[in-house]
FILUMMAR-549015 format. One record per residue (C-alpha): x, y, z; residue in one letter. Coordinates in steps of 0.2 Angstrom, whole numbers, padded with zeros to 4 digits, always signed. Each point is the difference from the previous one (the first is absolute). Layout:
N
XYZA
...
***
This chain:
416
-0212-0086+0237X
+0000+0000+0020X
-0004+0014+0008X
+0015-0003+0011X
+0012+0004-0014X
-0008+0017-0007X
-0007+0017+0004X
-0016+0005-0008X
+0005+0020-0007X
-0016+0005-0009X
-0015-0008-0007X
-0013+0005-0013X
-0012-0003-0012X
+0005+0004-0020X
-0014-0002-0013X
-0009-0014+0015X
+0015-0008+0002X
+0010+0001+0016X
+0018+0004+0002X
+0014-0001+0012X
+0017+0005+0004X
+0010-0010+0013X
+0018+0001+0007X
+0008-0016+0000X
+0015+0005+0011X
+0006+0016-0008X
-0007-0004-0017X
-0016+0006-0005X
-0014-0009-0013X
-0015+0003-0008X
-0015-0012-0001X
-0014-0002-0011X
-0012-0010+0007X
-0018-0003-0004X
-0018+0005+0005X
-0005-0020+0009X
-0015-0005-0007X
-0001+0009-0016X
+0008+0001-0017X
+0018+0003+0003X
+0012+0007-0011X
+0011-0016+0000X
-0014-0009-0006X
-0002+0015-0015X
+0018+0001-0004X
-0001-0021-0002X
-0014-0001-0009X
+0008+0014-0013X
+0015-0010-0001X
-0012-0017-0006X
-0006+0010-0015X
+0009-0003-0016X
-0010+0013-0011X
+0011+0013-0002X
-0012+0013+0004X
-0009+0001+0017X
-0018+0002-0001X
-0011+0005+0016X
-0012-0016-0008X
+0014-0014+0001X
+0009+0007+0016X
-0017-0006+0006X
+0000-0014-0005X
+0018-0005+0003X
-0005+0005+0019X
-0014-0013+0002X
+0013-0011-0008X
+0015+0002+0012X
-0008+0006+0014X
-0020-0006-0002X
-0004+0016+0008X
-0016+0009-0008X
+0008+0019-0001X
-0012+0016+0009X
-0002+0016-0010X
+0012+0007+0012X
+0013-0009-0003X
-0001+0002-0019X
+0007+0017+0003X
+0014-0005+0007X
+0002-0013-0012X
-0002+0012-0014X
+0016+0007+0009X
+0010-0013+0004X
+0000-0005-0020X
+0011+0015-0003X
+0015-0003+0009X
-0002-0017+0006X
+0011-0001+0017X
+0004+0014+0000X
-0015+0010+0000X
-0003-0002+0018X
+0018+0010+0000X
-0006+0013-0011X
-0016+0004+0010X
+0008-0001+0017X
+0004+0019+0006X
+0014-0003+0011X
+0010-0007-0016X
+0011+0011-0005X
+0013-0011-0015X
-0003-0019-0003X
+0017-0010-0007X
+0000-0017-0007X
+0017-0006-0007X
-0003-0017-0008X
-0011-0014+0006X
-0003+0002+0019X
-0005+0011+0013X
-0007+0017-0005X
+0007+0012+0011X
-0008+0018+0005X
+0001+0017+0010X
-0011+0004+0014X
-0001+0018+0005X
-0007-0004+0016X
+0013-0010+0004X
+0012+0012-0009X
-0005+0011+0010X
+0000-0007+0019X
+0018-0009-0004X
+0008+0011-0015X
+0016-0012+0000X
-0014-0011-0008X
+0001-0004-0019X
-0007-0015-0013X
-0011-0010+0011X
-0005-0018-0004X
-0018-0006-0004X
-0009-0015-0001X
-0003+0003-0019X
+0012-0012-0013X
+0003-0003-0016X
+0004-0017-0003X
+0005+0000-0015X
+0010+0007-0015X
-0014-0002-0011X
-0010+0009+0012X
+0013+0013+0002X
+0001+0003-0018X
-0020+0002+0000X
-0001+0012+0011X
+0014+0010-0007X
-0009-0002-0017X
-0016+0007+0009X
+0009+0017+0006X
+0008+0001-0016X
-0019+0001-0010X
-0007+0009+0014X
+0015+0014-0001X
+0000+0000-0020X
+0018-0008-0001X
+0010-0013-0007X
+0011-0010+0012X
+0013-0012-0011X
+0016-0005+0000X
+0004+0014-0014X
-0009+0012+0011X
+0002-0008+0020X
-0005+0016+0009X
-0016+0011+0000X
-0009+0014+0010X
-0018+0004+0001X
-0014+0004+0010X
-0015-0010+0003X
-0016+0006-0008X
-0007+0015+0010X
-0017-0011+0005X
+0012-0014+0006X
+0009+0014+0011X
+0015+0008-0010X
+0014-0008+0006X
+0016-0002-0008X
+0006-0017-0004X
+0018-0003-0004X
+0005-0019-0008X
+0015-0008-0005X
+0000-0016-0010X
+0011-0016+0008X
+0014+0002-0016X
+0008+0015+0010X
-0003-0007+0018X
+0008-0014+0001X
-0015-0011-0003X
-0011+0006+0010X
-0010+0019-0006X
-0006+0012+0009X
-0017+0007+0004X
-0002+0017+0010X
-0017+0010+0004X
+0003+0015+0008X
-0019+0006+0003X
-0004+0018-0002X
-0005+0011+0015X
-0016+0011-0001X
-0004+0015+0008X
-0003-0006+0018X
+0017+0003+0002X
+0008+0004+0020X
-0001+0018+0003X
+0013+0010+0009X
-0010+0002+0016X
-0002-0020+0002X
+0019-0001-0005X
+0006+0012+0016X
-0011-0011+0010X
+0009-0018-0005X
+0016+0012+0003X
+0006+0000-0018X
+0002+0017+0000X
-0002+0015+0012X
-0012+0014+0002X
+0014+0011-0003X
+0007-0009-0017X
-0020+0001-0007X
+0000+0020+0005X
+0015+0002-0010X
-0007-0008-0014X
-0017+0011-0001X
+0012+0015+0002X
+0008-0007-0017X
-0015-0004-0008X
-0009+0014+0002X
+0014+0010-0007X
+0000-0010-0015X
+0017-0007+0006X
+0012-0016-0006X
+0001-0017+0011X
+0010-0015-0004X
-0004-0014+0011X
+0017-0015+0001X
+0002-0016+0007X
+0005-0017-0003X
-0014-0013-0007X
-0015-0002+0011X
+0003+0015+0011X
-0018+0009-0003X
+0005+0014-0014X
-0017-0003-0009X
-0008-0002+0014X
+0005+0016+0005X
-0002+0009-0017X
-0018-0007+0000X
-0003+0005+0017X
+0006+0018-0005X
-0010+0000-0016X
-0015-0004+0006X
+0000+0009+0017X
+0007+0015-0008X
-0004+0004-0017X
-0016+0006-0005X
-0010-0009-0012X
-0004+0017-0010X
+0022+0002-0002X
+0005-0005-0018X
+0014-0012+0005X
+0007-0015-0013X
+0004-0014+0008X
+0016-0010-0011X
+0002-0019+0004X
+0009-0014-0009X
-0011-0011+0013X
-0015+0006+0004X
-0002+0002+0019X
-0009+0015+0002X
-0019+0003-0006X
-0005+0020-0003X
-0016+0003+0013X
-0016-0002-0009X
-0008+0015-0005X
+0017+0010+0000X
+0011+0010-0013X
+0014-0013+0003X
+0006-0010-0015X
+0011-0014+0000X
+0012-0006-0016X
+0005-0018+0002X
+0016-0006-0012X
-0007-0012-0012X
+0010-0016-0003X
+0000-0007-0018X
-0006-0016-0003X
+0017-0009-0004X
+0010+0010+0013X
+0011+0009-0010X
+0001+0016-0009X
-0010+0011+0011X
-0001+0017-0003X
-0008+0008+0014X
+0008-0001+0017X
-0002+0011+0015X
+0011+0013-0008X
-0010+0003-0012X
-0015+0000+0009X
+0006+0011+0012X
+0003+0013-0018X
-0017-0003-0002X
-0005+0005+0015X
+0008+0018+0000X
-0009+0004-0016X
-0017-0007+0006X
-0012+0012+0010X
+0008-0007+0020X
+0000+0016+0009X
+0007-0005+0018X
+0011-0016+0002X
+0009-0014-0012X
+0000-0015+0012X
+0013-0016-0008X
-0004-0015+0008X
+0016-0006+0001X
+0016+0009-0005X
+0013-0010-0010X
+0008+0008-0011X
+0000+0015-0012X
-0017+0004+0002X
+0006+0009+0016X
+0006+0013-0012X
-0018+0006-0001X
-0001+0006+0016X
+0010+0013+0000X
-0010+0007-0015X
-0015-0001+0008X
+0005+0009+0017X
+0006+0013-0014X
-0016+0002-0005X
-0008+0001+0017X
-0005-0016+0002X
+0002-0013+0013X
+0007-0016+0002X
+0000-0017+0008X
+0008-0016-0003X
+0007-0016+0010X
+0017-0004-0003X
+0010-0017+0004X
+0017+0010+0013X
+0003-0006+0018X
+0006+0017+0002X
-0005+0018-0004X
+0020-0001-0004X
-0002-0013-0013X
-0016+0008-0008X
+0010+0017-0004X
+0015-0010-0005X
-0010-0011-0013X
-0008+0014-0005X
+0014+0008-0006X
+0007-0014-0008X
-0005-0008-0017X
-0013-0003-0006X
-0009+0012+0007X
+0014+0014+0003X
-0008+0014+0007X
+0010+0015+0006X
+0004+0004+0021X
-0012+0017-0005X
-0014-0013-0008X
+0001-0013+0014X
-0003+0016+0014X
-0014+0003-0008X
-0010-0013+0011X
-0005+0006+0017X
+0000-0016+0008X
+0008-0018+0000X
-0011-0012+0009X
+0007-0016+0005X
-0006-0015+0005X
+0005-0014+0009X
+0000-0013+0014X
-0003+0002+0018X
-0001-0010+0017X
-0016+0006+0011X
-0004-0013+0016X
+0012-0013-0009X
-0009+0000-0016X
+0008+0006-0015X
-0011+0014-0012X
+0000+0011-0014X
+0004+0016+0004X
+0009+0017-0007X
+0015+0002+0008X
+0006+0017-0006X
-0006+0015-0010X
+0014+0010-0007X
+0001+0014-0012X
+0013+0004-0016X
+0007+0016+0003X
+0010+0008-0015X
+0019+0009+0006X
+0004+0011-0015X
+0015+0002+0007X
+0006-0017-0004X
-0013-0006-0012X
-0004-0014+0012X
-0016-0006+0009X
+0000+0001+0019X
-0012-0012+0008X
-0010+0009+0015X
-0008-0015+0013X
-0020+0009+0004X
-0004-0015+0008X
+0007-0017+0007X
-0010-0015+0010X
+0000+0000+0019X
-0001+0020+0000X
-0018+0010+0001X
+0008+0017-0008X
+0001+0004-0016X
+0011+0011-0006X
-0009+0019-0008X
+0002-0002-0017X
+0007+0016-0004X
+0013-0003+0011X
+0006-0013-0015X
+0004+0016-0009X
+0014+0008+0010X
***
């Protein structure tokens, strides 16, 4: 590749091997390419693939190594190789940090998304990598690998599961659809769990995502115990900014249940947080527990201070109310352009809560998309807060806060 043709972006080192992403034009890429001079992960993802035992021992990785490559292996690199027979490919995805979901659709190129570059060009999306799969047969054994790995079954009786990942191969959640219901091809997507390090809300008024005067009306409602729903469209940062919130505002000594159908957000180590995950059966179907009743759970556990959902849907919103009833407080993202279209799918089905029930929430953050110095980036765009009007049963939207102004609006001047 000429150097005349494409713009170096960033460049790394990932379990000691190095990684690029370039601009070709407008379009981004990311490179794996190996340490010169030593073991590279090619030559351990070939000689994998010349094994025909089944299973993969440390002993005849070895010796397939000399064979393909006649390179002796140091003790270093044993380590990684002990890695690199996990997931094959795609380990070096799975170990990268800046990797935030890996998509592979049939034999081909394995597709991922960068937070980096997310994050300096948000109009960014799936970017390509050097990493294929060249085949269906190879396809189909990775798919089968996920499948053991999450405890599932992919077939063509049962063509989708959900899972995550053992906790020691990080958590993340693995969603697979077998080639009968796409068309031929199948479908493998790792979305890979975040931990704690998480973007706090002072480094997000820094990269201009939100401003100083959006984060002090947040503390005002945590620290009330208040309600927040946080909108946008897909990719906008609501769980970014839930996490920030949660881990820059709430203590570690708060009882607080985190509720997730994906889990996205780890309790601090050492805290009184607890988190309830919905459990997927192994064939798919006939679950019992979903984020409604978890959230049931949750109000006759010992949470003291807040009930955060992960991601609202559906009629699990209809615990909210309950809990601010009880004194409790509440966060949740919810999928709305528009506090508008938040307040109007909350009152519709499923979820049917009353105008009295959806004023309850002192805040609707939402996110969106800006342009600063030509560059498009995530950012909340409006904070607005439900009112209730007894007089015509109705909810009266009340704008605290819109992009491109400094003041924000007193909050009890919502109340008039």
């Amino acid at each position: 590749m000429s150097t005349s043709f494409y713009e170096k972006i960033l460049k790394y080192t990932v379990s000691s091997t190095r990684v690029q992403v370039v601009k070709i034009g407008k379009n981004y890429k990311y490179l794996v390419t190996d340490q010169p001079k030593a073991l590279g992960r090619e030559d351990i993802v070939r000689a994998i693939e010349s094994i025909n035992e089944r299973k993969i021992t440390l002993f005849n990785l070895i010796k397939a190594i000399r064979r393909t490559t006649g390179k002796k292996p140091k003790f270093s690199e044993l380590v990684s190789i002990s890695r690199t027979m996990r997931y094959k490919k795609l380990q070096i995805l799975l170990d990268d940090p800046y990797i935030e979901d890996i998509s592979i659709v049939g034999p081909g190129t394995v597709w991922v998304r960068h937070s980096e570059i997310l994050r300096r060009d948000p109009g960014a999306d799936y970017i390509p990598t050097n990493i294929t799969i060249k085949t269906q047969a190879e396809f189909l054994e990775y798919m089968e690998l996920l499948a053991e790995k999450i405890g599932k079954l992919v077939t063509p009786l049962n063509p989708i599961a959900d899972g995550n990942l053992p906790e020691e191969d990080g958590g993340h959640r693995v969603h697979l659809v077998h080639p009968e219901v796409t068309g031929g091809d199948g479908e493998i997507v790792i979305r890979k769990k975040r931990g704690i390090s998480s973007i706090s809300l002072d480094e997000m008024v820094k990269r201009n995502t939100l401003s100083p005067e959006v984060v002090g009306l947040i503390k005002r409602i945590i620290d009330r115990r208040g309600s927040i729903i946080i909108a946008g469209p897909p990719g906008s940062g609501k769980t970014t900014l839930l996490r920030a919130i949660l881990y820059s505002l709430i203590p570690k000594e708060w009882k607080i249940v985190i509720i997730e159908d994906t889990p996205e957000i780890d309790p601090l180590p050492g805290s009184a947080w607890v988190r309830y995950v919905v459990p997927a059966s192994l064939w798919g179907i006939g679950r019992d527990v979903d984020q409604m009743s978890l959230a049931k759970a949750a109000l006759r556990a010992s949470v003291s201070r807040y009930i955060v959902i992960g991601e609202t849907r559906g009629r699990e919103a209809r615990v909210l109310p309950q809990a601010m009833n009880m004194g409790l407080g509440s966060l949740t993202t919810f999928h709305g352009g528009s506090a508008r279209e938040v307040v109007t799918r909350l009152m519709s089905p499923p979820i049917d809560l009353s105008p009295y029930q959806v004023a309850m929430f002192d805040a609707i953050i939402v996110m969106g998309f800006s342009t600063r110095d030509g560059k498009l980036q995530r950012t909340v765009v409006s904070v607005e807060k439900p009112v209730y009007d007894d007089s015509s049963n109705r909810v009266i939207i009340r704008k605290l806060y819109k992009i491109g102004t400094r003041r924000m609006i007193d909050y009890a001047e919502t109340k008039r």
